[in-house]
C-alpha positions as CSV (number, residue, x, y, z in Angstrom):
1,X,3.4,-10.3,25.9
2,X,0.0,-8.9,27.1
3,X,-2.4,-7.1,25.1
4,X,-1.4,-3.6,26.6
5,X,2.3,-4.6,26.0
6,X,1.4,-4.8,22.4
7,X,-1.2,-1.7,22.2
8,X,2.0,0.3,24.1
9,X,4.3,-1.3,21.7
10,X,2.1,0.2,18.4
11,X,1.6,3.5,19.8
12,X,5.2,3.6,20.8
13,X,6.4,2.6,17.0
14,X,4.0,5.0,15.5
15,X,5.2,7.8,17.5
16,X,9.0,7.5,16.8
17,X,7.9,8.4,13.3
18,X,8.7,11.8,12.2
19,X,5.6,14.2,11.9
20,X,3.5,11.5,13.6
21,X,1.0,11.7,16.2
22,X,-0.8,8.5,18.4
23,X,-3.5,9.7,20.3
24,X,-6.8,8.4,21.6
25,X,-10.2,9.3,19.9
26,X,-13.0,9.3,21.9
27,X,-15.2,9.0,18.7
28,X,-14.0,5.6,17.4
29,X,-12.7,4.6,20.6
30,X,-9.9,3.7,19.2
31,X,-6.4,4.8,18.9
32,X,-5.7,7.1,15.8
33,X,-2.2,7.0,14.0
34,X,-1.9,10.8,12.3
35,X,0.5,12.3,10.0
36,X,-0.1,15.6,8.7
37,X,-3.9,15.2,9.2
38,X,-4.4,11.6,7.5
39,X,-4.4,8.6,9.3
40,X,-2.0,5.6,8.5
41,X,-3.5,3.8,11.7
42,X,-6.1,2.6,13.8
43,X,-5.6,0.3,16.7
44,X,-8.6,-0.6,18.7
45,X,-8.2,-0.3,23.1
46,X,-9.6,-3.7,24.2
47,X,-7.8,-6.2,25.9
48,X,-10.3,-9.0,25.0
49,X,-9.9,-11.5,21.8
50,X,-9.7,-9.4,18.6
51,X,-8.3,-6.2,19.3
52,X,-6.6,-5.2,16.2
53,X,-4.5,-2.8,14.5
54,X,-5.4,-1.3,11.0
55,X,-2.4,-0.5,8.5
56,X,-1.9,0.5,5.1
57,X,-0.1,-1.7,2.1
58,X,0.3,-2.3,-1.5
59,X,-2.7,-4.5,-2.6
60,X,-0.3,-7.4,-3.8
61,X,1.2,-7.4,-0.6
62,X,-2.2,-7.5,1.3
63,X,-3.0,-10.4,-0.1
64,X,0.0,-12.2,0.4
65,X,-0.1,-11.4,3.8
66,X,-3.7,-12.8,4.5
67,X,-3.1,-15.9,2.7
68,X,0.3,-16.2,5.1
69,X,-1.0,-14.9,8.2
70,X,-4.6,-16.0,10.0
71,X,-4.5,-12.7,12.0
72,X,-4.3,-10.7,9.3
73,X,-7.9,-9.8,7.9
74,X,-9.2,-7.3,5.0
75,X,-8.8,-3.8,7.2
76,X,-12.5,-2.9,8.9
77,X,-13.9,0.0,7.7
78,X,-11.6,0.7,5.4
79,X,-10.6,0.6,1.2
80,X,-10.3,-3.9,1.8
81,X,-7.6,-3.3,-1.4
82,X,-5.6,-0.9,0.8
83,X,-6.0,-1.6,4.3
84,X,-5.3,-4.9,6.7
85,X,-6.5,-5.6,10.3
86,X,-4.2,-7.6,12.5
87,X,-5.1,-9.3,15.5
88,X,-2.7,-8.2,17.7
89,X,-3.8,-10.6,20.3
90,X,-2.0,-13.4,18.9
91,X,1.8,-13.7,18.7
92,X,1.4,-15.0,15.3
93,X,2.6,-11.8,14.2
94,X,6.1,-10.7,15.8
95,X,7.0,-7.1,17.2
96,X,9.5,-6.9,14.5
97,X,7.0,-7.5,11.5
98,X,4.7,-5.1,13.6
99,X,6.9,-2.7,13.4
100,X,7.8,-3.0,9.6
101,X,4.1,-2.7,8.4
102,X,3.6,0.5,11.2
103,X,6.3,2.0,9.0
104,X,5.2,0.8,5.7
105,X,1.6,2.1,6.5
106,X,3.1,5.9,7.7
107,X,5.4,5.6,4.2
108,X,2.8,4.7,1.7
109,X,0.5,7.7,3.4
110,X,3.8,10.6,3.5
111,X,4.3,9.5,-0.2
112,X,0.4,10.4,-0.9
113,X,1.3,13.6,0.8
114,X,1.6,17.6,-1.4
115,X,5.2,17.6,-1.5
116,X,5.3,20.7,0.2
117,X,3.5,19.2,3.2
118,X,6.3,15.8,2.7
119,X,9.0,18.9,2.5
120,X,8.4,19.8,6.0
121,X,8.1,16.3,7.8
């Protein structure tokens, strides 16, 4: 699978999630995964060696993962307890398990949410 297969692949996950918006900032460069004005993404545009998506877990589960997985890093520029950064140029990581921690990200930020914002997604 090519890189843009995989960066269409995220932004296609993160947008069949209710409430969610994918869209390109030209700031970070650098596409931004929004719900409700808080991001539970970012997942950089280049098609070289270390382009990476950045998602939200538990902290036990973070570190589980990055003793598991070699493409799965402390998250860059972000809480290192909260937030990983996957290579997504490597097929260590399948679409499947891509598309579980996409979900898990946009779950652990909805549940952060004012319930009457979480009423409405």
């Amino acid at each position: 699978m090519s890189i843009q297969d995989k960066i269409d692949f995220c932004i296609a996950e993160g947008e069949k999630l209710t409430g969610a918006r994918v869209y390109y900032r030209e700031d970070w460069e650098c596409y931004y995964f929004d719900v409700a004005g808080k991001f539970f993404g970012l997942l950089s545009n280049h098609s070289e060696k270390g382009s990476f998506i950045t998602l939200k877990n538990l902290p036990g589960r973070n570190e589980v993962l990055r003793s598991t997985y070699k493409s799965i890093v402390p998250g860059y520029y972000t809480n290192k307890a909260h937030w990983n950064s996957i290579d997504v140029t490597t097929d260590e990581v399948s679409q499947d398990m891509l598309a579980a921690l996409i979900e898990t990200s946009y779950q652990l930020v909805v549940a952060k949410l004012p319930k009457k914002i979480r009423d409405t997604i």
